[in-house]
C-alpha positions in Angstrom: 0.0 0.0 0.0 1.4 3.7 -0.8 2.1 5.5 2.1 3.0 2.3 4.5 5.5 2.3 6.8 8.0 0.1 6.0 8.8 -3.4 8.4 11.6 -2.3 10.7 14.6 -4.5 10.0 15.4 -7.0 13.5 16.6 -5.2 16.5 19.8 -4.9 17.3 21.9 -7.3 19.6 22.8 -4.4 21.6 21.3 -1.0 22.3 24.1 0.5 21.4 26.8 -1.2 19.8 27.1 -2.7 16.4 29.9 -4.1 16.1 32.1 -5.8 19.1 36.4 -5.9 19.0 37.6 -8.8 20.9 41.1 -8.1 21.6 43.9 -10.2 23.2 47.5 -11.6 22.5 47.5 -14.9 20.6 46.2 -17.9 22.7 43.8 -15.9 25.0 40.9 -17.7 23.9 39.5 -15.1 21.9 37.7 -17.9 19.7 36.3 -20.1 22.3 34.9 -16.4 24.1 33.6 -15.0 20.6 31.5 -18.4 20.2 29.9 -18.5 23.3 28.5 -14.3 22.7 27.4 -15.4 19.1 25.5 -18.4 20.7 24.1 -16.0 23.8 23.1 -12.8 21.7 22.9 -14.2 18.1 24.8 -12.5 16.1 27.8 -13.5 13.8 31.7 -14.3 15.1 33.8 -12.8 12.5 37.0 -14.4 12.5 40.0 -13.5 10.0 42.2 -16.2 10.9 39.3 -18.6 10.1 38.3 -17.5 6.3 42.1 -16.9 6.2 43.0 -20.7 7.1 39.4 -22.0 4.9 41.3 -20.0 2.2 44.5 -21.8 2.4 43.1 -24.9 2.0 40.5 -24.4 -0.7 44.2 -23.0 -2.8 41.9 -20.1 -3.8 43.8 -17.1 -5.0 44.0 -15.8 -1.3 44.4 -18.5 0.5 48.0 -19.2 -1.8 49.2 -15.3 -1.3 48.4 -15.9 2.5 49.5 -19.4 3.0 53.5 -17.8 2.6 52.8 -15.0 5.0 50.9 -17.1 7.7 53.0 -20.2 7.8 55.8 -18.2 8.7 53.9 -16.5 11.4 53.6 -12.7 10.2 50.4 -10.8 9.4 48.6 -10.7 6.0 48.6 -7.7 4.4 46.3 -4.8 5.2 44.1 -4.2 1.9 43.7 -8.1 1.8 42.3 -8.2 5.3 40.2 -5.1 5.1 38.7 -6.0 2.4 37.7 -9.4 3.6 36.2 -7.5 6.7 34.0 -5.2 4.6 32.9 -8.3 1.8 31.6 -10.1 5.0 29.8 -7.7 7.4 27.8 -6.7 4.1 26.0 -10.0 4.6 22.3 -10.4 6.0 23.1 -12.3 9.1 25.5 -9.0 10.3 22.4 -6.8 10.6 21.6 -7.4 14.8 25.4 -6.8 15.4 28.7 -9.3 14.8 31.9 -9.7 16.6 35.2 -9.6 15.0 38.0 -11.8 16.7 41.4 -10.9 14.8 40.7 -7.5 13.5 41.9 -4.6 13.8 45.6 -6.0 14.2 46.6 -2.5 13.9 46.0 1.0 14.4 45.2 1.3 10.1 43.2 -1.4 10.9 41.0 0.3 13.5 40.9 3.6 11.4 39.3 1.8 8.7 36.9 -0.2 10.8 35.8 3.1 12.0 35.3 4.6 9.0 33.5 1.8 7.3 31.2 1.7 10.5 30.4 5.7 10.1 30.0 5.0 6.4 27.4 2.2 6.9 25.8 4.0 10.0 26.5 2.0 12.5 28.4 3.8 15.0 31.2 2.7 16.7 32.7 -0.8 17.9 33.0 -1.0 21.4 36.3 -3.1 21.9 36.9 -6.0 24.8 40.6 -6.8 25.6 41.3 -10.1 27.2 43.9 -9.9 29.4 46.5 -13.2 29.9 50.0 -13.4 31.8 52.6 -13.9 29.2 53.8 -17.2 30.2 50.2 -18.6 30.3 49.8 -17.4 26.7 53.1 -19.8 25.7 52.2 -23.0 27.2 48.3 -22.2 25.7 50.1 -22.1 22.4 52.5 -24.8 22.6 50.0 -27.3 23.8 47.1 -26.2 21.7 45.2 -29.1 19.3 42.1 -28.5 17.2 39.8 -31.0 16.2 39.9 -30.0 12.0 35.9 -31.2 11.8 34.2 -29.5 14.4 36.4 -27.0 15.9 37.0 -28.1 18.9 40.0 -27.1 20.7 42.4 -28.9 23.0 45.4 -28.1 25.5 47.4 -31.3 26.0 48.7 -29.3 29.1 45.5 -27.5 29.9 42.7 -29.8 28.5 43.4 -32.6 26.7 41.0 -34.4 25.0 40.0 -37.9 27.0 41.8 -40.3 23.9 45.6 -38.6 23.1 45.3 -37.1 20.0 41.7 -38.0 19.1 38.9 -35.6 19.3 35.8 -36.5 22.4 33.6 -35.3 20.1 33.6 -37.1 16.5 36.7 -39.4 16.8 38.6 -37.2 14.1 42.4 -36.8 14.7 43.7 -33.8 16.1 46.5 -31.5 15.1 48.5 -28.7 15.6 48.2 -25.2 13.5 51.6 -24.4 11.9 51.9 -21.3 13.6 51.6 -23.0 17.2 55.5 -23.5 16.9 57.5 -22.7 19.0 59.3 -20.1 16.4 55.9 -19.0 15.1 54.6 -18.4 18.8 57.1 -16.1 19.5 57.2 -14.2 16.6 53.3 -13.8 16.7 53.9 -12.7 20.6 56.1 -10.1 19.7 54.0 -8.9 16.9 51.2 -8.3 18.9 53.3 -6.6 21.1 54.0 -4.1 18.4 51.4 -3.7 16.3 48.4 -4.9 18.1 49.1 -3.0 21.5 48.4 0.0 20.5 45.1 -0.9 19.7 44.1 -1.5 23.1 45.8 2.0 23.5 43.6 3.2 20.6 40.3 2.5 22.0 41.4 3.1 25.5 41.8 6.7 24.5 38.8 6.8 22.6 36.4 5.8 25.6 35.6 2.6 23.7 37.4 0.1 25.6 36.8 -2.4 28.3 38.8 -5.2 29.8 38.3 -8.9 31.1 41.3 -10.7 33.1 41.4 -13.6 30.7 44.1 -15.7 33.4 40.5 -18.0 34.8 38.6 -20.2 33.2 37.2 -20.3 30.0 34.0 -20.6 32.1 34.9 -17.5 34.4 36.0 -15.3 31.1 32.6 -16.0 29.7 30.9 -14.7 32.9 33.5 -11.3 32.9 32.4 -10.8 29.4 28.7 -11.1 29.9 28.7 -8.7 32.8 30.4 -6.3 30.5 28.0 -6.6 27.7 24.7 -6.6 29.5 24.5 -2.6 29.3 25.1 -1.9 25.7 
């Protein structure tokens, strides 16, 4: 009918935020927390590393110009990244909100997240930075297994799976990302140091950050993180 109003799209996630930053040096459990607030609030987890990594082993295009960069534990490029970003919160199911785990890496990174927020009207992200001792993060790392069907992820020192090597959930074999050795580790560490710190720095100054001690629990971070993100 002429004139109508037109349906409202669904409601947001959050009052308001849009869009929400985990941030965190390498073995934090950024994934494990950005799953459980896409299965609370329903919105999308958006994470680089993961359509980086489905990339790499699909041989697309991508996936061979990242396979170099990732393997020997450095950062891909910017514009590759970015562009990934904006392709992907254009879909439907971003509309309530999503969470991006892995980006911004840098400060360029945040500048254009913030920019292609304004541009879409969406406001600003608010980010989360989960907070873990340093020598935590290295045996997380070292010890880390993921179950390639499902996801799942393992600690052999923290929380192995009940059968060595063998996933509890669908009996599939375990293994060990490339850039959980002990050379990659420590070069991702020291990259986050450097480019990634000042991101925390970044939205600290802009009002927009807020901060979990990520040392507990996987069970305890989730409970920080929900007490955070009940007022938005």
């Amino acid at each position: 009918m002429d004139g109508a109003p037109l349906p409202e799209g669904p409601p947001r996630a959050f009052a308001r935020v849009h869009a929400l930053v985990l941030l965190g040096p390498p073995g934090a459990g950024k994934g494990t927390q950005s799953r459980q607030i896409s299965r609370k609030f329903g919105i999308p987890e958006i994470s680089t590393g993961v359509i980086l990594r489905q990339a790499v082993r699909e041989k697309s295009p991508l996936g061979l110009r990242a396979q170099v960069v990732m393997d020997a534990g450095h950062l891909v490029p910017d514009e590759l990244v970015c562009s990934i970003v904006e392709d992907r919160i254009s879909k439907p199911d971003c509309d309530r909100g999503f969470i991006l785990d892995g980006f911004p890496r840098n400060t360029a990174q945040a500048r254009f997240l913030d920019a292609l927020l304004r541009r879409r009207k969406l406001g600003s992200a608010l980010a989360v930075s989960v907070n873990v001792a340093s020598d935590s993060l290295r045996k997380r790392l070292s010890g880390r297994q993921t179950c390639p069907q499902c996801g799942t992820i393992y600690n052999v020192y923290l929380h192995p799976s009940q059968k060595e090597g063998i996933c509890d959930r669908d009996g599939a074999a375990l293994t060990q990302r490339r850039d959980d050795s002990e050379e990659s580790i420590r070069s991702r560490l020291s990259e986050f140091e450097s480019l990634t710190r000042p991101v925390i720095e970044y939205y600290r100054q802009a009002d927009l950050l807020r901060e979990v001690d990520g040392n507990g629990s996987p069970e305890a971070v989730t409970t920080q993180l929900f007490s955070v993100l009940k007022d938005l």
